[in-house]
C-alpha positions in Angstrom: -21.3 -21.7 24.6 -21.3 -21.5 28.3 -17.9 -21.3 28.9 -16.4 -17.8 28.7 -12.8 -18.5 27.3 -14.5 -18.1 23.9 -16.6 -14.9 24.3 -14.0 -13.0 26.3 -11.4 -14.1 23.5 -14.1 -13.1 20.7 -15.1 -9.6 22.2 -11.1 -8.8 22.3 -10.4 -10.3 18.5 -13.2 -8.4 17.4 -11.6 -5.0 18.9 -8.1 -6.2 17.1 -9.2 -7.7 13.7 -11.8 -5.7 11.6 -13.9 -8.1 9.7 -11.6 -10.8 10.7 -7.9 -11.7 10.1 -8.3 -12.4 5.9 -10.6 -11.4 3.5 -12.0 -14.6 3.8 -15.9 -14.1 5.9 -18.2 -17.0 7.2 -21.3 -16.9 5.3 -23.2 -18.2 8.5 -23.1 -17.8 12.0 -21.9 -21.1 12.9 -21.3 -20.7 16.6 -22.4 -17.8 19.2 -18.7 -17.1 19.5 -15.2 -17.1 17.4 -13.9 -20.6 17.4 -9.9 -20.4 19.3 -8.7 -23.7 18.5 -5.9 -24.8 20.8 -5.3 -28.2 19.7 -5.4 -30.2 16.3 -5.0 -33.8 15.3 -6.3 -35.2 11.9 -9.7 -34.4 10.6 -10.2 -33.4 14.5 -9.6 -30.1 15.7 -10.7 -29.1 19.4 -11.1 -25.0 20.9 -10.4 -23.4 24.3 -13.6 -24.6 26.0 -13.0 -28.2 24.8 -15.3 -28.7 22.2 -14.4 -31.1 19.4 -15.5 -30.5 16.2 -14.4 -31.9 12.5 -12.5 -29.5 9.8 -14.2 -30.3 6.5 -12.1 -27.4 5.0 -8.2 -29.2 5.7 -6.8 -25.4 4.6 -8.3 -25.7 1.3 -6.4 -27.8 0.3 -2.9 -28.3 2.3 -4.2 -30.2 5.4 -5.5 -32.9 2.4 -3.5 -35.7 5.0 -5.1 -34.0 8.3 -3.4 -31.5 10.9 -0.4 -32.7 12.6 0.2 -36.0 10.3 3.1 -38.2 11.5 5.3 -38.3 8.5 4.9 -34.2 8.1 6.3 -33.2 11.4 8.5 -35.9 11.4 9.9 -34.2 7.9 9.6 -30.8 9.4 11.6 -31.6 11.7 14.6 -33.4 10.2 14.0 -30.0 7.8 14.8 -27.5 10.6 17.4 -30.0 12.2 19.6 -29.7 9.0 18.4 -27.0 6.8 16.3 -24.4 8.9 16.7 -21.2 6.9 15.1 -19.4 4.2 16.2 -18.9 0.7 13.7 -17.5 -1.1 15.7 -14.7 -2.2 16.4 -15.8 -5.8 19.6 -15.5 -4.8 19.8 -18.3 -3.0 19.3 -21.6 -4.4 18.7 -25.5 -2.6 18.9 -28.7 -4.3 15.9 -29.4 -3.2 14.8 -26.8 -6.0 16.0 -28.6 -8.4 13.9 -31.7 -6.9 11.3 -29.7 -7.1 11.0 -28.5 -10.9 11.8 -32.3 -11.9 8.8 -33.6 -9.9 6.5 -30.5 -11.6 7.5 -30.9 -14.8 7.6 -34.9 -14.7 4.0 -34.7 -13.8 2.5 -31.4 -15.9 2.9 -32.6 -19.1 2.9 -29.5 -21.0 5.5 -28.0 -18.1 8.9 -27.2 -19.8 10.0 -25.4 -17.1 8.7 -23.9 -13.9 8.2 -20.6 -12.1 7.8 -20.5 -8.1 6.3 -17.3 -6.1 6.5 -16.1 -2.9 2.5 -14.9 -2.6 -0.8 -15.4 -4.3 -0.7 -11.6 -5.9 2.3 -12.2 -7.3 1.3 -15.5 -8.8 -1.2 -14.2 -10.3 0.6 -11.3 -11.7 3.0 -13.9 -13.3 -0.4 -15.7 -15.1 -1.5 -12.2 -16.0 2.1 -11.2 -17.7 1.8 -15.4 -19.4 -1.5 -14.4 -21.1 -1.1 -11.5 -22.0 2.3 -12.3 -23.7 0.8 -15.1 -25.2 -2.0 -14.1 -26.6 -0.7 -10.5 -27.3 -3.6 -9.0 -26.3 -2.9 -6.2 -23.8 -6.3 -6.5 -21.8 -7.9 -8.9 -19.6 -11.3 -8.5 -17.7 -11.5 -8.2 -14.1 -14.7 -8.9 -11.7 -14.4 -6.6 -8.6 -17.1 -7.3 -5.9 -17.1 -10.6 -6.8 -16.0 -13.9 -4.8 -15.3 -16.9 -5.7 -13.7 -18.7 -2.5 -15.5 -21.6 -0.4 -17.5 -22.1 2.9 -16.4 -23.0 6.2 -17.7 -26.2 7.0 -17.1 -27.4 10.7 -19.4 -29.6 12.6 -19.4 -30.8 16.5 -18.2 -34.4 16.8 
């Protein structure tokens, strides 16, 4: 970690962000500095100073086909060419909605119908409200000081 575009860039972010920009904390020091990546392509992700390194992680989950994959930009864009606005309102409705719930409920079996949120909390809230009308118990149990998330997992390349 010669270069200084990391630890100049990691002494600033660390008088901006406190603890980091999420909840989420690396369990291990994996690198002398913060890592400012500046450029991505598939399982490949490279910082300011040029190192490579490989993203184990993919997002937890969304980057499942690699950052930047052809056929997802190439969507994203034809997306913003023709559609570019936001409707999550529920007022405002897309047929692509409607795509949507058929896809969901064609592949959850027990799915009848489907409900979409706008942020993890409320998600949650929604499963919280589901059991608890369900069941018709008026309790659930709660773990505070407890995580359950994953690690980062970069190496060099």
């Amino acid at each position: 970690m010669k270069n200084n575009n990391s630890s100049q860039l990691t002494e600033k972010f660390n008088q901006l962000f406190a603890g980091g920009h999420t909840n989420y904390r690396v369990p291990l020091q994996i690198t002398e500095n913060r890592m400012f990546i500046n450029k991505a392509q598939g399982s490949r992700v490279w910082d300011l100073d040029g190192r490579e390194y490989v993203d184990y992680i993919g997002a937890m989950g969304p980057n499942i086909l690699g950052h930047r994959h052809p056929e997802w930009i190439e969507a994203i864009k034809e997306l913003l060419d023709t559609f570019s606005t936001s409707v999550g309102s529920g007022i405002l409705q897309s047929t692509d909605d409607i795509d949507l719930a058929e896809r969901l409920i064609k592949h959850i079996p027990c799915a009848e119908k489907i409900k979409t949120c706008i942020t993890g909390t409320e998600a949650v809230q929604m499963a919280l409200r589901l059991a608890r009308a369900y069941t018709g118990r008026p309790y659930f149990i709660r773990f505070s000081d407890h995580y359950h998330g994953g690690w980062t997992m970069f190496s060099a390349a």
